[in-house]
C-alpha positions in Angstrom: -28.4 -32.2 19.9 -27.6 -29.3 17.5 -29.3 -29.6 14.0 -26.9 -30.7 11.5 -26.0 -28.1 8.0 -24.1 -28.5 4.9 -21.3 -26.5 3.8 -19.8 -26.8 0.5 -15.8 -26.7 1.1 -13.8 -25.6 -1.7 -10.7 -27.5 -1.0 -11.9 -30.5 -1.5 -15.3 -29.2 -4.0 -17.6 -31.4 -1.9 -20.2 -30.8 0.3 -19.9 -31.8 4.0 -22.2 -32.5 7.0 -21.7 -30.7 10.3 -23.1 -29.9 13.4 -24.6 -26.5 13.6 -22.4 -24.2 15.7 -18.7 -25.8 14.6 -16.1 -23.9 13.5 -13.8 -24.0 10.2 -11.1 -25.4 12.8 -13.9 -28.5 13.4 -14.3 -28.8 10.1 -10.8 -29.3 9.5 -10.4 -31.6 12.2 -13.2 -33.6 10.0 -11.3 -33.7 6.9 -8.1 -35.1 8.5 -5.5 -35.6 5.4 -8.2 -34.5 2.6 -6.8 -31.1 3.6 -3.2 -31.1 2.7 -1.7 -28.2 4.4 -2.5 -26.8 7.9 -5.2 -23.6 7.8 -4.3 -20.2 9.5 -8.0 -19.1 8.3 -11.1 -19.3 6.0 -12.8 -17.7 3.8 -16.3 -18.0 4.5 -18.8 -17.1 2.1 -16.5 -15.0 0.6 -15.1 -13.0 3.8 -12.2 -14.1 5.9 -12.4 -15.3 9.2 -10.9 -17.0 12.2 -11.0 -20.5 12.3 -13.1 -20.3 15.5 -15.9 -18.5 13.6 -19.5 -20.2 14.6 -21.3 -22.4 11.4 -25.5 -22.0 12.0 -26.2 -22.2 8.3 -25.5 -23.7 5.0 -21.9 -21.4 3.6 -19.0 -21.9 1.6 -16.3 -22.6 3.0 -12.3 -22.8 1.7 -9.0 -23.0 4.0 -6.2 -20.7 3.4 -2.7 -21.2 4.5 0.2 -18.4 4.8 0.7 -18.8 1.3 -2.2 -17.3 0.3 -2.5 -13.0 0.8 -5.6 -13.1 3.0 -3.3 -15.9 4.9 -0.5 -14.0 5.2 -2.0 -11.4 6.5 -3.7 -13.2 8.8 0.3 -14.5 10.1 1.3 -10.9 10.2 -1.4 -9.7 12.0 -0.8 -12.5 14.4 3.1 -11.9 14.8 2.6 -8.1 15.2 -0.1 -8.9 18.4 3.1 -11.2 19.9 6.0 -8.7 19.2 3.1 -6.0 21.2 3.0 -8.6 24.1 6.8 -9.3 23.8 7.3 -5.6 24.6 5.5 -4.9 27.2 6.9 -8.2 29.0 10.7 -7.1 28.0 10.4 -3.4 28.3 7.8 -2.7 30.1 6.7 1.3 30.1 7.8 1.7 26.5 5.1 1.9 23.8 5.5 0.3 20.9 4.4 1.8 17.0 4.7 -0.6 14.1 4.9 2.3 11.5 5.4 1.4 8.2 5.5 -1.2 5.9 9.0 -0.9 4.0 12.4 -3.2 3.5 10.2 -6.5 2.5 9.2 -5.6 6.7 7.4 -4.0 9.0 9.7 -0.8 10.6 8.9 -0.3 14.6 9.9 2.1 17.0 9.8 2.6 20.8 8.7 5.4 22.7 8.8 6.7 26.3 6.0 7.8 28.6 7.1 11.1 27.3 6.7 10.3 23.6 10.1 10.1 22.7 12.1 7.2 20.7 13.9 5.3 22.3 17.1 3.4 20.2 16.9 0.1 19.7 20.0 -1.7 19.6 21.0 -5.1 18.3 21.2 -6.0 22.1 16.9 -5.3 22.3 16.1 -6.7 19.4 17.6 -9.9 20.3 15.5 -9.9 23.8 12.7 -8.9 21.3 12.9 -12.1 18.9 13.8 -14.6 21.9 10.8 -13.5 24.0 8.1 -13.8 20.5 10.1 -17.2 20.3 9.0 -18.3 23.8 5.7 -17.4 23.1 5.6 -19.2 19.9 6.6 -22.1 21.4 3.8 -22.3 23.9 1.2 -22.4 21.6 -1.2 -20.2 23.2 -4.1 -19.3 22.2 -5.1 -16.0 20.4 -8.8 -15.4 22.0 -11.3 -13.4 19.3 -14.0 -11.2 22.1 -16.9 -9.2 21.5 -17.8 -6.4 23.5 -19.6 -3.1 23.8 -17.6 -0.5 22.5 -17.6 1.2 25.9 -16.6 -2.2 27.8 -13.5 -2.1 25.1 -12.5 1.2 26.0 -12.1 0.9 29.3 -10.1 -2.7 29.4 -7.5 -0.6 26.4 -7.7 2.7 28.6 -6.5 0.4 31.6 -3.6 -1.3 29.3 -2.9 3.0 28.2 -3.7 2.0 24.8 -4.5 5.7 24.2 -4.2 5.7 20.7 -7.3 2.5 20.3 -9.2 4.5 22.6 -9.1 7.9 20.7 -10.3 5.9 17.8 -13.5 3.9 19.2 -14.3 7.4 21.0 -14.7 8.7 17.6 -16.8 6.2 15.4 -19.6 5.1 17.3 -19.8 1.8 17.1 -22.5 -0.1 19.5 -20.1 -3.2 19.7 -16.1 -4.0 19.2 -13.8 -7.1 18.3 -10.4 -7.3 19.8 -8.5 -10.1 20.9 -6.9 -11.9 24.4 -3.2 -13.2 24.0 -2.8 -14.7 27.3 -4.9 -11.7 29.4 -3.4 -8.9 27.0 -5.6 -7.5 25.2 -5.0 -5.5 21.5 -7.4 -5.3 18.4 -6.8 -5.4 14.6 -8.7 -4.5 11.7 -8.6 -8.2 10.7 -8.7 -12.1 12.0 -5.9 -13.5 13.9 -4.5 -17.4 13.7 -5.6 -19.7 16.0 -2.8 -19.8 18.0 0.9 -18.8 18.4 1.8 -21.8 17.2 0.7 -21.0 13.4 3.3 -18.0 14.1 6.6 -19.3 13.5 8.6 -18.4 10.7 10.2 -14.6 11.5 13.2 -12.3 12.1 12.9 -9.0 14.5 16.5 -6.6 13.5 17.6 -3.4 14.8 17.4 -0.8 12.2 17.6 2.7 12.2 17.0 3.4 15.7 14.1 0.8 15.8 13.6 -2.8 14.3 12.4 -4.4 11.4 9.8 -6.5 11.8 10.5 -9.9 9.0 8.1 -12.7 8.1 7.9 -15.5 5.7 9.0 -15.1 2.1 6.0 -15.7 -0.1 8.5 -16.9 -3.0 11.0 -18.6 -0.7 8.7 -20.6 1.0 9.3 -21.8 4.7 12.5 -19.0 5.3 12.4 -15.6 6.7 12.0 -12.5 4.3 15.4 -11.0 3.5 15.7 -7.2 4.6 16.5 -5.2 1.9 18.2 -1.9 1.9 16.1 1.4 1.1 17.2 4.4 2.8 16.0 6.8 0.2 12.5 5.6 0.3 13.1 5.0 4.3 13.8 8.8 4.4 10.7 9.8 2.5 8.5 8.1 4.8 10.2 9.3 7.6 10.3 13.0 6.3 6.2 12.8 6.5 6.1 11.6 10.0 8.1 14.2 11.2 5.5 16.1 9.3 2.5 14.6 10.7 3.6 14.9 14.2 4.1 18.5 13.6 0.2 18.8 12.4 -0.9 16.7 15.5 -2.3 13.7 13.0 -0.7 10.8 12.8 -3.3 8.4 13.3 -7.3 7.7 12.3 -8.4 9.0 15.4 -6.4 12.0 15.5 -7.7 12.9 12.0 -11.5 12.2 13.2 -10.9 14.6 15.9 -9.8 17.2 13.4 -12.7 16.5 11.4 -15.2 17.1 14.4 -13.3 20.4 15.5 -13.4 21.4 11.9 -10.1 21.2 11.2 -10.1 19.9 8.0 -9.7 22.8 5.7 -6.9 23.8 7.5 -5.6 20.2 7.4 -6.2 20.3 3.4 -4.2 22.9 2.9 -1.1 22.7 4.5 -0.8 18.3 3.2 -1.2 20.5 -0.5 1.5 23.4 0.5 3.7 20.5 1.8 3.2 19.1 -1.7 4.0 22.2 -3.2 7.3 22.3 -1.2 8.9 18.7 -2.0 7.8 20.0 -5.9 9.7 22.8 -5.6 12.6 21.6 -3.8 12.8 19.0 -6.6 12.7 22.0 -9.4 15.2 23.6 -7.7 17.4 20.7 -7.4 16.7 20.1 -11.3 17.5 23.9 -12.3 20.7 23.4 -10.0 21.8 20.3 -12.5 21.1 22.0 -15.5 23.3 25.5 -15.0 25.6 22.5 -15.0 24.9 21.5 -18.1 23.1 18.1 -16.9 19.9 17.2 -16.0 18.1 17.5 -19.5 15.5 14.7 -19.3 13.5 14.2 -16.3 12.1 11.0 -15.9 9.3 10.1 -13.2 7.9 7.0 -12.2 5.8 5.3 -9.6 3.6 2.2 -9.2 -0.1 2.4 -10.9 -2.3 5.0 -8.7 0.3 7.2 -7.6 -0.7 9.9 -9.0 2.3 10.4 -11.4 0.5 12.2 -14.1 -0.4 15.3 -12.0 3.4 15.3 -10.3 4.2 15.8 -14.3 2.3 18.3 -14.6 2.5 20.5 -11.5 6.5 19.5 -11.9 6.4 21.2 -14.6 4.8 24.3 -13.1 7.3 24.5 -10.6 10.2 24.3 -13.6 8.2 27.1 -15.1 9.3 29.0 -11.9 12.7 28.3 -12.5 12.6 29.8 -16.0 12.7 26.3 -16.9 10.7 24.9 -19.8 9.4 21.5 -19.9 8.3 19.8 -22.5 6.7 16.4 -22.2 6.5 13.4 -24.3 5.1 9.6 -24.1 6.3 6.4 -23.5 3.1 5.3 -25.3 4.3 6.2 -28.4 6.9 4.0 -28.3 5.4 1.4 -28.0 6.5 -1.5 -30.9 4.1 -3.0 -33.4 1.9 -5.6 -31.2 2.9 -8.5 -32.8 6.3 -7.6 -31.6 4.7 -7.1 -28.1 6.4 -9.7 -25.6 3.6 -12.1 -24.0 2.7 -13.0 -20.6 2.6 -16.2 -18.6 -1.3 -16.6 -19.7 -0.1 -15.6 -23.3 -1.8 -12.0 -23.4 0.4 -8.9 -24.8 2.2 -8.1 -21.7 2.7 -3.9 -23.0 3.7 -2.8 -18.9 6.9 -5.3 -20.4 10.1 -3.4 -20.7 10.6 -4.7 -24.2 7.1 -3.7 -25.5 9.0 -0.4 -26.2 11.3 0.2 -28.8 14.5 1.0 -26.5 16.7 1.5 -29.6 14.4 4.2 -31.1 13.5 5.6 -28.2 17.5 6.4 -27.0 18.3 7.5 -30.5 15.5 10.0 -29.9 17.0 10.9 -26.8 20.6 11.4 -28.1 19.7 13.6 -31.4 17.4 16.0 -28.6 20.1 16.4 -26.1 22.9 16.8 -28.8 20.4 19.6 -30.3 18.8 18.3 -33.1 15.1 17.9 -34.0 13.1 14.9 -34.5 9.8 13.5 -35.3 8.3 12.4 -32.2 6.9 9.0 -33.3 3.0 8.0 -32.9 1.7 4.8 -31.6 -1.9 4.0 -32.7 -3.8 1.1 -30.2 -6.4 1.2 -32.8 -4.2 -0.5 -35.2 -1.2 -1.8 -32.7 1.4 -0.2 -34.7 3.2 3.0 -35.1 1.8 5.7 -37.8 3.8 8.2 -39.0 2.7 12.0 -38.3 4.4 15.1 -38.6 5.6 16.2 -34.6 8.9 18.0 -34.6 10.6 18.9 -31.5 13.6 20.0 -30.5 14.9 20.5 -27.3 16.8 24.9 -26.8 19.1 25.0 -24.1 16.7 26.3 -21.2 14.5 23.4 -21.7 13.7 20.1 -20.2 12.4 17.1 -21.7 9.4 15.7 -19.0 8.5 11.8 -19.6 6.1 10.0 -17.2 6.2 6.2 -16.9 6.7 2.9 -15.2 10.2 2.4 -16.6 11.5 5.6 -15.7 13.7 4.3 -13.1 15.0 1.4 -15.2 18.4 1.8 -16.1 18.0 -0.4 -19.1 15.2 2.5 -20.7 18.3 4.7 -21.1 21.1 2.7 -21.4 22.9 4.8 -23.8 22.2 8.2 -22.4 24.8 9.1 -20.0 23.4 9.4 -16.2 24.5 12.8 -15.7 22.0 13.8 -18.6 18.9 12.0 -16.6 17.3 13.1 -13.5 14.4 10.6 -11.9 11.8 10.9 -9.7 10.3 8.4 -8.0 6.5 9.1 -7.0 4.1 7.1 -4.5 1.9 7.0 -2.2 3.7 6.8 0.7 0.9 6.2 3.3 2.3 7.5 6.9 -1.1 7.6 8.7 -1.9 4.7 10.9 -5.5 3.4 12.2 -3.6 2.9 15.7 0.0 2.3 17.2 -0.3 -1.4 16.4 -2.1 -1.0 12.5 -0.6 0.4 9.7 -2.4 1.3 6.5 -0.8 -0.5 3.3 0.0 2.0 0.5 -1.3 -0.5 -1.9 -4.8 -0.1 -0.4 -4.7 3.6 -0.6 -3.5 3.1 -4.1 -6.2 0.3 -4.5 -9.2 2.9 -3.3 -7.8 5.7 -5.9 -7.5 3.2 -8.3 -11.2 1.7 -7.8 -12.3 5.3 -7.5 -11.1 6.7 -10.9 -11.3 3.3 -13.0 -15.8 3.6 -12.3 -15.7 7.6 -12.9 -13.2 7.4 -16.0 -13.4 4.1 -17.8 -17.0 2.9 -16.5 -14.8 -0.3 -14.8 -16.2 -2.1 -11.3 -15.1 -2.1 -8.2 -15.0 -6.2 -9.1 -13.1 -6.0 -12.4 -10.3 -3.3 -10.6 -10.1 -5.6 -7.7 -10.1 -8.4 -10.0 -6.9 -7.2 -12.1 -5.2 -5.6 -8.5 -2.9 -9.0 -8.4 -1.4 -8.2 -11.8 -0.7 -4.8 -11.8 1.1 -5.5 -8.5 2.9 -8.4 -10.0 4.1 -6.2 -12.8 4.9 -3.3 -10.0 7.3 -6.1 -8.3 8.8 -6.7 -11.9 9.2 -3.3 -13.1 8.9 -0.8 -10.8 9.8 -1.7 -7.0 13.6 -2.8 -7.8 14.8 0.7 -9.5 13.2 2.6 -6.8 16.7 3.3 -5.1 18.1 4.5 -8.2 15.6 7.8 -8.0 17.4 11.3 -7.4 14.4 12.6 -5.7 11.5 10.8 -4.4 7.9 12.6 -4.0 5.0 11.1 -1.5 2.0 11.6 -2.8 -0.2 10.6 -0.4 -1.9 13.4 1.1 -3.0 12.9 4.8 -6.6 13.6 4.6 -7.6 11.7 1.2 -9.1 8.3 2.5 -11.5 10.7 4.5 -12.4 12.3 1.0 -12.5 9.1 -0.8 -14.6 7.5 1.9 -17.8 8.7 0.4 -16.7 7.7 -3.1 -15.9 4.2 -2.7 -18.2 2.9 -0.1 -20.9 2.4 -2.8 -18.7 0.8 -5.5 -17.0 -1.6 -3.0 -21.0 -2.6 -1.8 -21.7 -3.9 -5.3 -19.4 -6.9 -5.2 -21.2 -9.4 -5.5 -20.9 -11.9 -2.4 -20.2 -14.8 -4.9 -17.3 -13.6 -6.2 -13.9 -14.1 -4.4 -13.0 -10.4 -5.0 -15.7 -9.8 -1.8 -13.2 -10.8 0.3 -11.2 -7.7 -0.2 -14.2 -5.4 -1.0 -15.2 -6.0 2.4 -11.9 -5.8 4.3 -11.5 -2.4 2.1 -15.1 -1.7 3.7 -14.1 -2.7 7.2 -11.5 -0.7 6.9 -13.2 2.3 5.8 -15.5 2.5 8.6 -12.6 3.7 10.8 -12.9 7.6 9.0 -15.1 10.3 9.3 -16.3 11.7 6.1 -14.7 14.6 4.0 -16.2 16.6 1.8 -14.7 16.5 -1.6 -15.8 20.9 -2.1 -12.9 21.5 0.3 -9.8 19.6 -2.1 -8.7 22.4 -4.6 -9.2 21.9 -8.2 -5.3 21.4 -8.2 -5.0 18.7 -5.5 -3.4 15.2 -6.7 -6.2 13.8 -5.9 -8.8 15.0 -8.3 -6.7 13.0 -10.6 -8.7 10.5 -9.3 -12.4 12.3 -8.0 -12.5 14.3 -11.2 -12.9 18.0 -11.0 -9.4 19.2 -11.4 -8.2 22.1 -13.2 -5.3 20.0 -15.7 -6.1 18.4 -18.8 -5.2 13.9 -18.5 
């Protein structure tokens, strides 16, 4: 008879009596209707896992369904492994890449055995969708293995799942997870649901040559995410694969091969001469607009972590080169008095609100410099929360241009009086194009998240806990704010530079292993840790004191 344990389950905030060696899916079973909503997974002492993970000892337990992130997820992960086996059932031969995330979506393409895309018509996608359909339908069984890394290998080398093989031949692991759908193997960097069942809510549409990949709404709950349009933003992304294909890296284990051939410096600098380029192919496009008399303030933003401060400034290099000079100013500084500051919903000054500036100022401002005048450049003290008055002139000659960073920049209500052909906008972020494998992308919101956890401990003595901790707000204020101008950008620049979770690696590993396990944030810290395993190390003496990214390691060469 196994011994019996207690478990403390959150959902309920009462402890419960099991046999040792259930599952979270038992446990469930247990508490019938005390558990309102059916689980996709658990967090277990603070990690997530399947709901087939084996209980020997005491833990905390809590269910998550799709609504939750770790749950959804855990649905997308799940839905990606069926559209995979969906493939190679409908068109068999061709490999599918899930690519990017983008369009409220996943974007997919298929390739031949000789690497090249293959169109995807409305016709495929429909075969595409039906077939995941079927397999929802039947309820099978998504099986979670463990095996010797060698084992793995050969059962993905046998399935020509090239790509996971290059990877586990490059980071030495003793022993690897991946899971069974029905004898078709395929891993993730994450749990999967229970079954196909779980897996029921999505959309598969042709789109530019490949599909997009739609699951549930998280707002709309119960319907299909809406695709929405973004083909400046689509060609960005796109624009760096081309490029990565070109530098034979555009995956984690094509960059660990680089690393062991000692590649790297190499690698480093052509991903900072292609930033260098798309700078200067913005400047010219800016010194184009202004022998037309337009173009006179350039505004750039981006999403927190994007690294828009050091665009300004090496912008404004590349301006320089154009005989172009920029001059920069503040948002900050517009800022209204706090007790004018709007709130938020938990009744805190919400100052990343558009209305915690003082839009009426601020375009008269703009109207007097582009009309020729001087003004006095207002200055906001956060010691006081109000504006004090100082003397700082400027005035704007005609071979100038006025350089403004922030998250409004693409708002069209920050310059609703200046007309558009005065304003040029750039939209910056880190557009992450390298994937772990064919079948796993990497979020840009991590790769923002590890710069962001990186800088906040070296810069404002801030945890790993409190960054991950405040991550859900700053991206609720990015949804608010930032992600519905992006479109209206005349230029966009990806700041993501291919070989910069390899540098942060070494950086982050030790702040994400202070979380404490008893706080919920671990959950993330170690996926973020899980996920960092996959890289090689980089040394940080290789970036150049002018990367982007010493924005965030320290060490640069420009003043923040």
């Amino acid at each position: 008879m196994k011994n019996e344990i207690e478990i403390y389950c959150s959902n309920i905030s009462d402890y419960v009596r099991i046999p040792g060696g259930d599952t979270p899916a038992d446990v469930a079973a247990r508490l019938g209707d005390a558990l309102d909503f059916r689980p996709i997974c658990a967090l277990v002492n603070n990690k997530t896992e399947n709901l087939d993970f084996p209980i020997y000892s005491p833990k905390q337990v809590e269910f998550l369904d799709r609504r939750s992130r770790p749950g959804l997820d855990v649905y997308i992960r799940s839905l990606c492994m069926m559209v995979y086996k969906s493939v190679r059932e409908c068109f068999p031969g061709l490999t599918l890449r899930i690519e990017l995330s983008i369009s409220g979506g996943h974007f997919c393409r298929l390739y031949d055995a000789e690497g090249r895309v293959v169109e995807v018509d409305a016709d495929m996608a429909a075969v595409i969708k039906s077939r995941v359909g079927m397999i929802y339908a039947a309820d099978i069984p998504f099986e979670r293995k463990e095996r010797l890394t060698k084992d793995v290998i050969e059962v993905f080398h046998r399935q020509g799942l090239h790509d996971k093989v290059q990877l586990l031949e490059s980071i030495n692991e003793l022993y690897t997870t991946y899971y069974l759908l029905d004898g078709l193997a395929d891993s993730y960097y994450g749990p999967l649901a229970p079954s196909t069942g779980h897996i029921g809510i999505f959309d598969v549409v042709a789109a530019n040559g490949g599909f997009l990949l739609l699951g549930p709404d998280p707002v709309r709950d119960g319907e299909v995410m809406r695709p929405v349009r973004q083909p400046k933003l689509y060609k960005s992304f796109t624009d760096y694969l081309a490029f990565n294909r070109v530098i034979r890296v555009s995956n984690v284990g094509e960059l660990n091969r680089a690393i062991e051939e000692r590649e790297t410096a190499s690698l480093i600098n052509v991903a900072e001469a292609m930033h260098d380029k798309l700078l200067g192919r913005i400047s010219d496009d800016i010194a184009r607009r202004r022998e037309k008399g337009e173009a006179g303030i350039v505004l750039l933003a981006g999403p927190s972590s994007s690294g828009k401060t050091t665009t300004c400034k090496r912008l404004a290099i590349q301006l320089m080169t154009n005989c172009i000079v920029p001059k920069m100013i503040s948002l900050d500084d517009y800022f209204v008095d706090r007790e004018h500051t709007p709130l938020d919903e938990n009744g805190d000054y919400d100052y990343e609100h558009l209305h915690a500036l003082d839009l009426e100022r601020f375009n008269s401002d703009l109207r007097q410099l582009l009309e020729g005048k001087e003004i006095n450049l207002p200055t906001y003290s956060f010691e006081y929360g109000r504006r004090i008055e100082k003397k700082r002139p400027l005035r704007l000659d005609s071979n100038d241009v006025l350089l403004i960073e922030g998250i409004h920049g693409l708002n069209p209500e920050l310059t609703a009086s200046i007309p558009q052909r005065d304003i040029y906008k750039v939209y910056v972020s880190a557009l992450t194009t390298l994937r772990i494998d064919d079948h796993n992308w990497i979020s840009t919101s991590d790769n923002r998240l590890l710069r962001r956890i990186v800088r906040d401990y070296k810069y404002r003595h801030t945890s790993a806990l409190e960054t991950i901790r405040r991550w859900p707000s700053v991206r609720r204020g990015e949804e608010r704010w930032i992600f519905p101008f992006q479109e209206n950008a005349d230029a966009m620049f990806n700041s993501s530079l291919i070989f910069e979770i390899g540098v942060m690696k070494e950086y982050a590993e030790p702040l994400l292993r202070d979380v404490p396990h008893s706080e919920k944030e671990y959950a993330q810290a170690y996926r973020l840790l899980r996920f960092l395993r996959y890289f090689e190390p980089i040394p940080a003496e290789q970036v150049p004191t002018t990367s982007l990214l010493r924005e965030f390691l320290g060490g640069s060469s420009f003043k923040y």
